[in-house]
C-alpha positions in Angstrom: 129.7 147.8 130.1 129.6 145.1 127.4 126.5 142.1 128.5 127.6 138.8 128.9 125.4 136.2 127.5 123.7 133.5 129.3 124.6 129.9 129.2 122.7 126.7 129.4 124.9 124.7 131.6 122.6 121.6 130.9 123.6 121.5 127.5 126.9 118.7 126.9 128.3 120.8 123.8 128.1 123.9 126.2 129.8 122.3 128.9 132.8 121.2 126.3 133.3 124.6 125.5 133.6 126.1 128.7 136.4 127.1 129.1 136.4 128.9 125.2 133.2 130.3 126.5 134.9 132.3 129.2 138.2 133.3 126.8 135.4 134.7 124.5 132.6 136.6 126.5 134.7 137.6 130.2 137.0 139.4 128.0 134.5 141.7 126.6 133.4 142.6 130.8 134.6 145.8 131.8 135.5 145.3 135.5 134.1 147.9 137.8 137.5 147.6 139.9 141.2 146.3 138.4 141.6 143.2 139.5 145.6 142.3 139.7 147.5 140.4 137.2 146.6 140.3 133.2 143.4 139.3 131.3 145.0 135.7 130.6 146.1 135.4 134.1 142.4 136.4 135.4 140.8 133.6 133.2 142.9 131.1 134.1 142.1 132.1 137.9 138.7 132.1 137.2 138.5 128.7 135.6 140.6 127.0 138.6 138.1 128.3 140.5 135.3 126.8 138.8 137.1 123.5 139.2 137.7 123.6 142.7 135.6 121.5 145.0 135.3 124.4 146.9 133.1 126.0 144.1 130.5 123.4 144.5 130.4 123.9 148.3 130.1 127.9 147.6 126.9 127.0 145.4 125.4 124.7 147.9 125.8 127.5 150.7 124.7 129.7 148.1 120.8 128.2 148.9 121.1 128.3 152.0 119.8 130.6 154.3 120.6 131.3 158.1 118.5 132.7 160.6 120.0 134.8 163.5 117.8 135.9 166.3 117.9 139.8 166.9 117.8 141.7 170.6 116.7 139.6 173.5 113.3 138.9 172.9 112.9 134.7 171.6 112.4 133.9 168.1 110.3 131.3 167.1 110.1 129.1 163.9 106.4 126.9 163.6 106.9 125.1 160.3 108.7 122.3 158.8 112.4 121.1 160.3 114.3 118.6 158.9 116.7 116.7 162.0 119.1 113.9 161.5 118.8 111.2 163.7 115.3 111.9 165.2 113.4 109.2 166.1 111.2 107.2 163.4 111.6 110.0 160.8 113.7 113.3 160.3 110.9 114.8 159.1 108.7 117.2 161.2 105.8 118.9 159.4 104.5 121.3 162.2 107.7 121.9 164.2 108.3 124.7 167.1 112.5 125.5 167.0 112.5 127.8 170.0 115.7 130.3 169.6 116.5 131.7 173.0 118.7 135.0 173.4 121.5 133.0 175.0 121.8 131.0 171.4 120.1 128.1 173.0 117.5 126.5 170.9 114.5 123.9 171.4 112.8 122.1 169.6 109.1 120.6 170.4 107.0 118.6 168.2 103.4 119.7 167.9 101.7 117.0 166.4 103.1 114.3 168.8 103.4 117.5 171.8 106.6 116.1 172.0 109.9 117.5 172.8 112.2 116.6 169.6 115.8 118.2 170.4 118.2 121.1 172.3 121.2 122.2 170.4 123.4 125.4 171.1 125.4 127.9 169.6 123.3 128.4 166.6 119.3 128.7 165.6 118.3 127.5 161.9 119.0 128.0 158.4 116.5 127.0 155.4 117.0 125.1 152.2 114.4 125.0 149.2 112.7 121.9 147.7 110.9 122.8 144.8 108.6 124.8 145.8 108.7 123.9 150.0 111.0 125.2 152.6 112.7 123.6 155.0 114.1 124.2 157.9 117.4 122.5 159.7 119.2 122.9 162.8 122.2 125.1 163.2 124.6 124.2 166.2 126.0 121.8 168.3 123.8 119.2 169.4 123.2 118.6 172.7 120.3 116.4 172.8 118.2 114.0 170.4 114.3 112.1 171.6 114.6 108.4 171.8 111.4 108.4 171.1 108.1 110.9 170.3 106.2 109.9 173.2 104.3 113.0 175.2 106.8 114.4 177.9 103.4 114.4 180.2 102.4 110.9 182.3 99.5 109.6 184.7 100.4 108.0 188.0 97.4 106.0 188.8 96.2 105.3 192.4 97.7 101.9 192.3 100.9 103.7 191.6 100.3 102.2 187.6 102.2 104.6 184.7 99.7 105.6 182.1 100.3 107.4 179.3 98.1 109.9 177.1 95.6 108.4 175.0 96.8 108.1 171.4 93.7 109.5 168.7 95.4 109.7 165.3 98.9 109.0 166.3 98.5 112.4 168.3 98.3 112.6 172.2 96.4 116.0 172.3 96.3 119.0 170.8 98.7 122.5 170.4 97.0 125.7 172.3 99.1 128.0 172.3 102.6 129.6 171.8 102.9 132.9 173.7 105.8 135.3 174.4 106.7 136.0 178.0 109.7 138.5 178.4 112.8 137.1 177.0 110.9 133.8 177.3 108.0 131.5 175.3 105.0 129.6 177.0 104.2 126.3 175.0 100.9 125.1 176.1 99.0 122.0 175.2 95.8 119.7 176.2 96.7 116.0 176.6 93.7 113.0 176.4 93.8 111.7 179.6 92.9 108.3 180.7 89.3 107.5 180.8 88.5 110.0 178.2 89.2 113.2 180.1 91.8 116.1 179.1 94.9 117.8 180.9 96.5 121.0 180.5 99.7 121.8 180.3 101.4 125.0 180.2 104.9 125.0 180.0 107.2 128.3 180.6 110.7 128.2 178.9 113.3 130.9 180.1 117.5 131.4 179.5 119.2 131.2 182.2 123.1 131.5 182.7 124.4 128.8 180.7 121.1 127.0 179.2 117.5 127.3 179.6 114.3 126.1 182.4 111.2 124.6 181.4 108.7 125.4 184.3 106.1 122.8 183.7 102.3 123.1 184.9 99.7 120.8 184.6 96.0 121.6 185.4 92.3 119.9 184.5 94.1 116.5 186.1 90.8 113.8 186.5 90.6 113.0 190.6 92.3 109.9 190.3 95.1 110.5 188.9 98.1 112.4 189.2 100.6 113.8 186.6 104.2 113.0 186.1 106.8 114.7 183.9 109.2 112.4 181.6 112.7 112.8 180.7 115.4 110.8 178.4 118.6 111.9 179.4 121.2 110.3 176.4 121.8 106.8 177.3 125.5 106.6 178.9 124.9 109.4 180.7 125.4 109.5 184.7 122.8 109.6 187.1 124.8 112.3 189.9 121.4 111.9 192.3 117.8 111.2 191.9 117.4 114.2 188.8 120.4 115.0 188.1 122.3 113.9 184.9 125.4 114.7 183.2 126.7 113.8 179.9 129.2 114.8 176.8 127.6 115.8 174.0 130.8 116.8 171.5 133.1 117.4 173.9 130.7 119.5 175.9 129.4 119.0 179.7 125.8 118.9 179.7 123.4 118.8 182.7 120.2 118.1 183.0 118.3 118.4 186.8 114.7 118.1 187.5 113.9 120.0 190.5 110.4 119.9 192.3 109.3 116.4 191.3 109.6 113.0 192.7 111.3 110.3 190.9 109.6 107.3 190.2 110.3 104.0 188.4 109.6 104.1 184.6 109.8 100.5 183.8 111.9 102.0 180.8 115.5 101.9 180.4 115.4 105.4 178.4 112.8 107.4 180.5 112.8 108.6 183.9 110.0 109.8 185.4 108.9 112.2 188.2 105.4 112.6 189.8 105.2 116.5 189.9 104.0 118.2 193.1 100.3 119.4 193.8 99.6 123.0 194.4 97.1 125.3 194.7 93.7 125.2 192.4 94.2 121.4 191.5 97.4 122.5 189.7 101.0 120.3 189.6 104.3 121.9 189.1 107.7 120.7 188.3 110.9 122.6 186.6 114.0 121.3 184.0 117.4 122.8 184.0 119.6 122.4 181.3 123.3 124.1 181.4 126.2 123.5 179.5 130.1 124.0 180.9 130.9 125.2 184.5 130.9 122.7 187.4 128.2 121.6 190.1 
């Protein structure tokens, strides 16, 4: 088989000649399969082709690769990810994309121990900036932060709302990511008020239609208790106390916190429930999210 030579396609004379280029070097390619119609007919195909807008979208695609989750077990991405319309930036250095096996994906922020985003139908797929990777969401959204504030609260004795303490734009600190069956653990140590510490283990399993996050909170200070935050999209409907419903592209979503009191927020984005004290000093609380189906 005859070698075609290379081309620099960032040379203008080169780019002139193009289409001579291909009369003169694809001619001397033997074809290892007969392609139909004649030589001439096949060039002229072939340089259509190359002027197609669909070429250029074949080429971007081309750099971009998808990653599909295998068997049951969760797959889980802890790098950069890149998502549109995230609050103050798209940009999130030490992300966690959590792939469940029911093609439901979350995403949680470990620098701000925030939780960024949910889409469906789809994990990630990677693109390459010089020499970094990054990573971006593949699916239909279904949910987008407001804000990066921690998802964890303090409900003072005076019934006061006070948040983690903020040390370098971070509310605490990452512990641990763990696989638990099908499932992932996330867990986390928030600065309390009054220079204490929290921590928080939270438990994320499928379930028929979306996921649960079974929150726990443990190493509360005395005085305080803990509350668990939640943004539904603004526009959505408030069913009861906890439950939420809204469209997200022509989809029913619906959120319901179960085993937590609702309080006021003072926010018009944020709703928040005082979780509810069990054994050994520890709070617990649970989020549903399902997509289709009815109540």
């Amino acid at each position: 088989m005859s070698t075609v030579p290379g081309a620099d396609l960032d040379i203008a004379e080169f780019r002139a000649g193009l289409n001579d280029w291909l009369d003169e070097h694809l001619s001397e390619v033997e074809p290892k399969f007969d392609p139909p119609g004649t030589l001439d007919e096949q060039l002229t195909m072939i340089w259509r082709l190359l002027g197609s807008p669909r070429a250029a979208e074949a080429a971007l695609s081309a750099t971009r690769e998808f990653l599909k989750r295998q068997g049951d077990r969760a797959l889980v991405v802890f790098d950069m990810v890149l998502v549109s319309q995230a609050p103050e930036t798209p940009y999130t250095p030490r992300g966690v994309a959590i792939g469940l096996k029911n093609e439901h994906t979350l995403l949680f922020d470990a620098d701000r121990l925030t939780w960024l985003a949910w889409w469906h139908e789809g994990f990630l797929s990677r693109t390459k900036t010089g020499r970094l990777w990054e990573w971006h969401p593949e699916g239909k959204r279904l949910w987008t932060a407001p804000t990066r504030s921690a998802p964890i609260v303090f409900v003072a004795p005076d019934g006061s709302i006070r948040s983690p303490l903020e040390t370098r734009e971070r509310f605490g600190h990452l512990s641990s990511i763990d696989f638990e069956g099908v499932g992932i653990s996330v867990s986390y140590v928030l600065n309390a008020p009054g220079g204490a510490t929290a921590t928080v283990r939270e438990r994320i399993q499928p379930v028929e239609g979306g996921w649960e996050r079974a929150v726990e909170v443990s190493g509360v200070p005395g005085d305080l208790e803990p509350a668990l935050v939640e943004s539904p999209v603004r526009g959505s409907t408030e069913q009861a106390p906890g439950k939420f419903t809204w469209a997200a592209g022509g989809t029913m979503v619906r959120l319901r916190v179960e085993g937590a009191t609702p309080l006021p927020s003072g926010q018009a984005s944020a709703r928040v429930f005082r979780l509810t004290p069990g054994v050994q000093g520890r709070f617990t609380g649970r989020v549903r999210l399902t997509v289709g189906g009815t109540d």
